[in-house]
C-alpha positions as CSV (number, residue, x, y, z in Angstrom):
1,X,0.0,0.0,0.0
2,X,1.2,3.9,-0.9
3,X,2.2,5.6,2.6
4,X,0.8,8.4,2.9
5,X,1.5,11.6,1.1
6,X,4.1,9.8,-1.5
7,X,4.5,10.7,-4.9
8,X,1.9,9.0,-6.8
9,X,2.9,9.7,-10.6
10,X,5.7,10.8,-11.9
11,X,6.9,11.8,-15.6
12,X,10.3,12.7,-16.7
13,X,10.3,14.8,-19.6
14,X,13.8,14.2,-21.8
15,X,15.7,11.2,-21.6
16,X,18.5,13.0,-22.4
17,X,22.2,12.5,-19.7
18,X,20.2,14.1,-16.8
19,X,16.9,12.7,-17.4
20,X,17.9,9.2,-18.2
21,X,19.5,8.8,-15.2
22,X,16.6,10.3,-13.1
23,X,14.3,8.2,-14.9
24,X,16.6,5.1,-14.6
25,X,17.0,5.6,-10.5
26,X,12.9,6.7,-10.1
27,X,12.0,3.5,-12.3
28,X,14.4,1.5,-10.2
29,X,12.9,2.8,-6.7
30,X,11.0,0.5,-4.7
31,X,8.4,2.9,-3.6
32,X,7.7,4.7,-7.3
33,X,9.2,1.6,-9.7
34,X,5.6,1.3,-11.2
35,X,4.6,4.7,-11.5
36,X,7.3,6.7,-13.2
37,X,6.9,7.3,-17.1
38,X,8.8,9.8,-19.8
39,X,8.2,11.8,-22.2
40,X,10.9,11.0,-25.2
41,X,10.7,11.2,-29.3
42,X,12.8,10.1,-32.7
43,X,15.7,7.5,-31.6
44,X,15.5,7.9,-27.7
45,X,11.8,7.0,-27.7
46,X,12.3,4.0,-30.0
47,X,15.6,3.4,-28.1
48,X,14.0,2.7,-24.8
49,X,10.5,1.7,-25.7
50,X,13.1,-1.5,-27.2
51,X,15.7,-1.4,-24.6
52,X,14.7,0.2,-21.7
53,X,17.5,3.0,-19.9
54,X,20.9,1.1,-19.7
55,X,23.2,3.2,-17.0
56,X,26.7,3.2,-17.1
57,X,28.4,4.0,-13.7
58,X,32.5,4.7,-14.9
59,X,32.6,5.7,-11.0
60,X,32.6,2.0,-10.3
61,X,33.9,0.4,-13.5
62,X,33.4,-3.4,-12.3
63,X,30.0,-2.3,-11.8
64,X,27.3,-4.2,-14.0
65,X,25.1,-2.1,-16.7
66,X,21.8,-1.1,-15.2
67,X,18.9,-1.4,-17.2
68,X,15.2,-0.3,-16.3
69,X,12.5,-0.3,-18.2
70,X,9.7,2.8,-18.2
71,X,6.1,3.6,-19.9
72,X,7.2,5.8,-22.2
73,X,5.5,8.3,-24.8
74,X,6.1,11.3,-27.4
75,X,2.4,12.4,-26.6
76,X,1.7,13.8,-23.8
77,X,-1.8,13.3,-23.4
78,X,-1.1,9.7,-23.3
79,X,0.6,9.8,-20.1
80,X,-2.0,11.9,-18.5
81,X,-2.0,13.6,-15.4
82,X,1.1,13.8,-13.1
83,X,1.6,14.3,-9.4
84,X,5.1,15.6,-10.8
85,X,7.1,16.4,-13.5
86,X,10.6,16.6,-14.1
87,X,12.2,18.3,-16.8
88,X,15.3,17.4,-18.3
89,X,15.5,19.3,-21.6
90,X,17.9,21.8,-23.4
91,X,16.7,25.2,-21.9
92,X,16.5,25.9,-26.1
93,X,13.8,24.1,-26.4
94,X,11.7,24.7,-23.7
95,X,9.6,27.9,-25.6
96,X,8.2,25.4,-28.0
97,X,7.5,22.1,-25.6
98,X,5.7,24.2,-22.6
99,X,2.8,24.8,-24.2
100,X,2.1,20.8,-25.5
101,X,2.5,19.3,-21.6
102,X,-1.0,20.9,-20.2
103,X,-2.4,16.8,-20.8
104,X,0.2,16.3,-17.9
105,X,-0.5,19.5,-15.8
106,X,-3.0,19.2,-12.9
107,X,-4.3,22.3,-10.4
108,X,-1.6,20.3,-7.4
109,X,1.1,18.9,-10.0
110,X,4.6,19.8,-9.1
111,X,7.2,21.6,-12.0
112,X,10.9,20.4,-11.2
113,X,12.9,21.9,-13.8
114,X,16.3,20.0,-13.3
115,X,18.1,22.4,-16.0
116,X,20.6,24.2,-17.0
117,X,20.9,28.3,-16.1
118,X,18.5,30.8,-14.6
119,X,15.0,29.6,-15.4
120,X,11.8,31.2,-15.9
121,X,10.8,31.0,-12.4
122,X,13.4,32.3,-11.1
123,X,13.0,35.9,-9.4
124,X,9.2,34.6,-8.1
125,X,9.8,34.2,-4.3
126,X,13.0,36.1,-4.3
127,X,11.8,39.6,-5.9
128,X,8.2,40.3,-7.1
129,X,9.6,43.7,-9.6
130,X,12.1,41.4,-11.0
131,X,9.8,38.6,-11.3
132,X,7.0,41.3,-13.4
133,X,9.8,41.6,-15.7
134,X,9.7,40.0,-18.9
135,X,12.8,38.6,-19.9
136,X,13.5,38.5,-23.5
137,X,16.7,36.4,-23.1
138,X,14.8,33.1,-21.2
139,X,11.1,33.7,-21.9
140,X,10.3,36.4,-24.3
141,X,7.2,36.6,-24.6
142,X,5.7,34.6,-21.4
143,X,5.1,31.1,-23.1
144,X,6.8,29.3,-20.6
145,X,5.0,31.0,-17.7
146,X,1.8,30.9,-18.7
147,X,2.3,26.6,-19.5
148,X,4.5,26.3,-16.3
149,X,3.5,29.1,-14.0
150,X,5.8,29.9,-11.2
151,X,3.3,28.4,-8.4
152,X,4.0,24.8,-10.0
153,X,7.4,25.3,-9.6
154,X,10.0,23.5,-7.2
155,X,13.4,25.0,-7.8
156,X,16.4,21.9,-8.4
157,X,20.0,22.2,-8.8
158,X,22.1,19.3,-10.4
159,X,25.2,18.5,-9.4
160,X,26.4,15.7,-11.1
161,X,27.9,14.7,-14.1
162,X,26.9,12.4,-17.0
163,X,26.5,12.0,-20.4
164,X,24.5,10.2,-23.2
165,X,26.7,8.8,-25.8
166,X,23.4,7.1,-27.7
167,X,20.0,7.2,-27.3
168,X,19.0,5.3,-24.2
169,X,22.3,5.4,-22.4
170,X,23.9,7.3,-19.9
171,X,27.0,7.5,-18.3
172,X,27.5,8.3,-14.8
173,X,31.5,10.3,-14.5
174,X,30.5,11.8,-10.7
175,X,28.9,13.5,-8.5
176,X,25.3,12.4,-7.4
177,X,23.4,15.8,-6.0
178,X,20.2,17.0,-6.4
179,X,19.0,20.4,-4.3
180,X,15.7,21.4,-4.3
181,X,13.7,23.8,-2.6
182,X,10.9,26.4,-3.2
183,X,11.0,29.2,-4.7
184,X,9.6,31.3,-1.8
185,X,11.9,29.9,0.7
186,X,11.7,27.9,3.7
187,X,10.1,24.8,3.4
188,X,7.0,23.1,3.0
189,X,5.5,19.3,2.4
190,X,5.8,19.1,-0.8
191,X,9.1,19.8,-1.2
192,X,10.1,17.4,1.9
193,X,8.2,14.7,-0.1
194,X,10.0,15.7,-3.1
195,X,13.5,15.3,-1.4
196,X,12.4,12.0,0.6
197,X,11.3,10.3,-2.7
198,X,15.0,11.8,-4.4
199,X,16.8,10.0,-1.6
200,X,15.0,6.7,-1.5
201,X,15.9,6.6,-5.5
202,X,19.7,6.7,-4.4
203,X,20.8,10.4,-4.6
204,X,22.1,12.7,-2.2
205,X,19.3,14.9,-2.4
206,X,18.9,17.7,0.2
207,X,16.3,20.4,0.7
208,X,17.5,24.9,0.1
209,X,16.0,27.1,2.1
210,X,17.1,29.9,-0.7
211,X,17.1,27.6,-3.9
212,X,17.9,30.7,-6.5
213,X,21.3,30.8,-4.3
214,X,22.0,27.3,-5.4
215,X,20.8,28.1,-9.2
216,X,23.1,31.2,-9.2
217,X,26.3,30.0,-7.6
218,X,26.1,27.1,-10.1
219,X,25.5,29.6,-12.9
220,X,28.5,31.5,-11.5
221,X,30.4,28.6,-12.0
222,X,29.5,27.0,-15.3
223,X,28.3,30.4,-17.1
224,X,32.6,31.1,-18.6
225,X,34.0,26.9,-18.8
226,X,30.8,26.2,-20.9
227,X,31.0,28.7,-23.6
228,X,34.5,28.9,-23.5
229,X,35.1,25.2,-24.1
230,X,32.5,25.9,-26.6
231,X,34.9,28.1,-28.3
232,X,37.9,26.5,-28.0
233,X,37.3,22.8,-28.1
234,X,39.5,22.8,-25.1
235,X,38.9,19.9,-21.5
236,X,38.3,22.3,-18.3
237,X,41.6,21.3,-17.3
238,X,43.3,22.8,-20.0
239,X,41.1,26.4,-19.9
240,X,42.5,26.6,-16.7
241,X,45.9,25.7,-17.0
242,X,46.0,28.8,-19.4
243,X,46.8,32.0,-17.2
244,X,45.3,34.4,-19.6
245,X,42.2,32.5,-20.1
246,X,42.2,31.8,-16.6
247,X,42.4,35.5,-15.8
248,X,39.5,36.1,-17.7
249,X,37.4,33.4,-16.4
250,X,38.1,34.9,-13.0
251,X,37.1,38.3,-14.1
252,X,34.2,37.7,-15.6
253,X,33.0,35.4,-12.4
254,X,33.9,39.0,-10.5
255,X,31.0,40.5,-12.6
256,X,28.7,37.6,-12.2
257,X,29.0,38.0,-8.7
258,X,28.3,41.7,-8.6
259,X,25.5,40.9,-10.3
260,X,24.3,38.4,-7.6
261,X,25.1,40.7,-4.9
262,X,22.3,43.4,-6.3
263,X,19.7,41.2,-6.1
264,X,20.2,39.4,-2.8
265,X,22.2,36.4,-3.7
266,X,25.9,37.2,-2.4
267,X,28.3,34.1,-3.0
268,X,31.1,34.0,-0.3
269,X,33.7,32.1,-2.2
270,X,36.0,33.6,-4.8
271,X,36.5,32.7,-8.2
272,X,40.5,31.1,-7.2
273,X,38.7,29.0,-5.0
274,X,35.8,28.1,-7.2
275,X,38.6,27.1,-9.8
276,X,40.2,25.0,-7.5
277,X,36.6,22.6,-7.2
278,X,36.4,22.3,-10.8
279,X,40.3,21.2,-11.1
280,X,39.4,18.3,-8.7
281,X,36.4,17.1,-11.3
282,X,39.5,16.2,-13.4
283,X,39.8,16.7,-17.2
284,X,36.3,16.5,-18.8
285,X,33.9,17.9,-22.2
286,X,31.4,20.5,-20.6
287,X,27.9,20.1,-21.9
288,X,28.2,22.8,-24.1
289,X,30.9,21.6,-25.8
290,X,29.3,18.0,-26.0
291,X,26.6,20.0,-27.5
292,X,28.6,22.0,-30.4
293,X,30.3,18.8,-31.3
294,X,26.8,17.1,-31.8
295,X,25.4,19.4,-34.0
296,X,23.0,20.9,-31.2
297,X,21.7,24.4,-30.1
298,X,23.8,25.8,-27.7
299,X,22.4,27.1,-24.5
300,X,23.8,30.9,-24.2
301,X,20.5,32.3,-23.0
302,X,19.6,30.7,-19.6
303,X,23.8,30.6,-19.0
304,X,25.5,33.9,-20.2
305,X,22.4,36.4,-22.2
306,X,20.3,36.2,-18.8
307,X,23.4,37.5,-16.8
308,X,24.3,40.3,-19.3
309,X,20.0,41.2,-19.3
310,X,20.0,41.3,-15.4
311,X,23.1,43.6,-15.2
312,X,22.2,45.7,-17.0
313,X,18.3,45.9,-15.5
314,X,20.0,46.7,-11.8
315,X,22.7,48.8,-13.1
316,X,25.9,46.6,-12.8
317,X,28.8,46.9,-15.8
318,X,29.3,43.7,-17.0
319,X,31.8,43.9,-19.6
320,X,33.4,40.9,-19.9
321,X,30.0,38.8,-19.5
322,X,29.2,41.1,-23.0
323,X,32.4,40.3,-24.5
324,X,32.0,36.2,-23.9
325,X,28.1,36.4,-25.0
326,X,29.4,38.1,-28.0
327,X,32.2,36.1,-28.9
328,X,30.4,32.8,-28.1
329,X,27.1,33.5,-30.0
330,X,28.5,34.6,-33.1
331,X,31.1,31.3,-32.9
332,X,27.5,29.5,-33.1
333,X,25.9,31.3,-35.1
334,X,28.3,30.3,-37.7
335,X,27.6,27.0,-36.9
336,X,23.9,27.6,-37.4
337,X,23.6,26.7,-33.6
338,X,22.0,29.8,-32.3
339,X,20.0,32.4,-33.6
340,X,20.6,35.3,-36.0
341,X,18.5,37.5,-34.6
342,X,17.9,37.0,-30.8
343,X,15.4,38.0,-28.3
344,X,18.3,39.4,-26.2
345,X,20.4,41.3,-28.6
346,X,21.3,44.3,-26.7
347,X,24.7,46.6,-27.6
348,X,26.8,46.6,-24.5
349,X,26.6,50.0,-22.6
350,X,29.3,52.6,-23.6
């Protein structure tokens, strides 16, 4: 029998690195094994629907392959309602799927985006001018919030990294966090639940009481290896080993922070430090790079345009953050990987 106030359905949407592996631990969990589903398409869907989710744990390589099994769908009306749903997609394609998940959506479901950047949601709970703003660099013209709206959400942070080197299979390299919390702070049941049911699936999950801090200090982190990788082809080891690229990683973090300071979320550590955490994750292919080299849209929005769009609506000078947006955008958008004409297409300030 259910206990009590446990997670009844639950749908990961993308079975992309980070979804898989959700999907794979929730569909392996003895107390929601027969009620997780996902939301795939094109070779994932027919992938799993054959195969089921095969994880790969190079942590522990004497480790056996794990495979699980899920209901899984392109249409969303076919899995029906949810109690939550997780998702696990490129923050690029987000705009277009929000509106198609409403078949999922019921008045008490629960939105855990576990994604990449600052997300739509982000300044509800934290700063009700900033979150009246529309922002043309995440969700231009209020799709997302009006198919996910903010009261849905509950905030999560990723820490971990994986990859999906074919459909249907993911690789686990390390880590195994996942923070959430709610927007408004504090807690509440729902989020416990959320965190309980996390755990039980085999991660280190643990609840924020400020979950935009956890968003922005892992933006601060990953907004300059990501798109710098991007440009250079270059393992995080090596961007760091450089001094001058260093130097301006370390700058630009400066700016980041300034920028996190103005609207309430301070970070204590420096940018030396910082570098220090990601030299101990060893040499590895950022997500953005793993994304140029596949052909896909690269996620500059929710991870460097959203920064230089904040700064410059609380009055912080962010010129290096312009300098990387521009130089990494127009590298993709030679590579037909980002836009010509964006929402967020600001000059910098003179």
């Amino acid at each position: 029998m259910r206990r009590p106030g446990a997670v009844v359905r639950i749908a990961v949407v993308g079975l992309g690195a980070v979804g898989g592996l959700v999907a794979a631990a929730l569909g392996g969990a003895d107390d929601t094994a027969d009620r997780v589903s996902a939301l795939a398409r094109g070779p994932t869907l027919r992938a799993v629907q054959r195969d089921g989710v095969r994880v790969v744990d190079r942590r522990r390589p004497d480790a056996p392959d794990r495979v699980v099994r899920l209901r899984v769908s392109d249409d969303p009306a076919a899995l029906g309602r949810q109690d939550v749903i997780v998702l696990a997609v490129k923050a690029t394609s987000l705009a277009a799927l929000a509106p198609t998940l409403s078949p999922m959506l019921g008045a008490d479901t629960v939105v855990v985006p576990a994604m990449n950047g600052v997300p739509w949601w982000f300044f509800h709970g934290l700063d009700e001018t900033l979150a009246a703003r529309r922002w043309r660099s995440i969700d231009p013209d209020g799709t997302i919030a009006r198919a996910l709206p903010a009261r849905h959400v509950l905030g999560c942070v990723v820490h971990l990294a994986c990859s999906a080197p074919r459909p249907g299979v993911v690789e686990r390299a390390s880590g195994n966090a996942l923070i959430v919390g709610e927007p408004s702070g504090g807690t509440s049941e729902r989020v416990d639940r959320l965190a309980g049911c996390l755990a039980r699936a085999g991660f280190d999950a643990s609840v924020s009481p400020r979950i935009q801090h956890d968003v922005w200090f892992k933006l601060w982190g990953n907004m300059t290896v990501n798109p710098i990788s991007a440009l250079t082809g270059a393992t995080t080891d090596r961007l760091l080993d450089d001094p001058l690229v260093r130097a301006f990683v370390t700058a630009t973090m400066r700016e980041a922070a300034a920028v996190g300071e103005r609207i309430g979320l301070p970070i204590d550590t420096t940018p030396e430090q910082r570098h220090e955490v990601t030299r101990r994750l060893g040499s590895f292919r950022t997500s953005m790079l793993q994304d140029l080299e596949a052909g896909r849209p690269l996620e500059l929005d929710a991870l460097v345009a959203i920064v230089a769009e904040i700064a410059r609506a609380v009055g912080v000078d962010t010129p290096n953050v312009d300098a990387l947006l521009g130089l990494a955008r127009l590298h993709a958008r030679v590579r037909g990987l980002y836009p010509e004409k964006a929402s967020f297409d600001d000059p910098p300030r003179q």
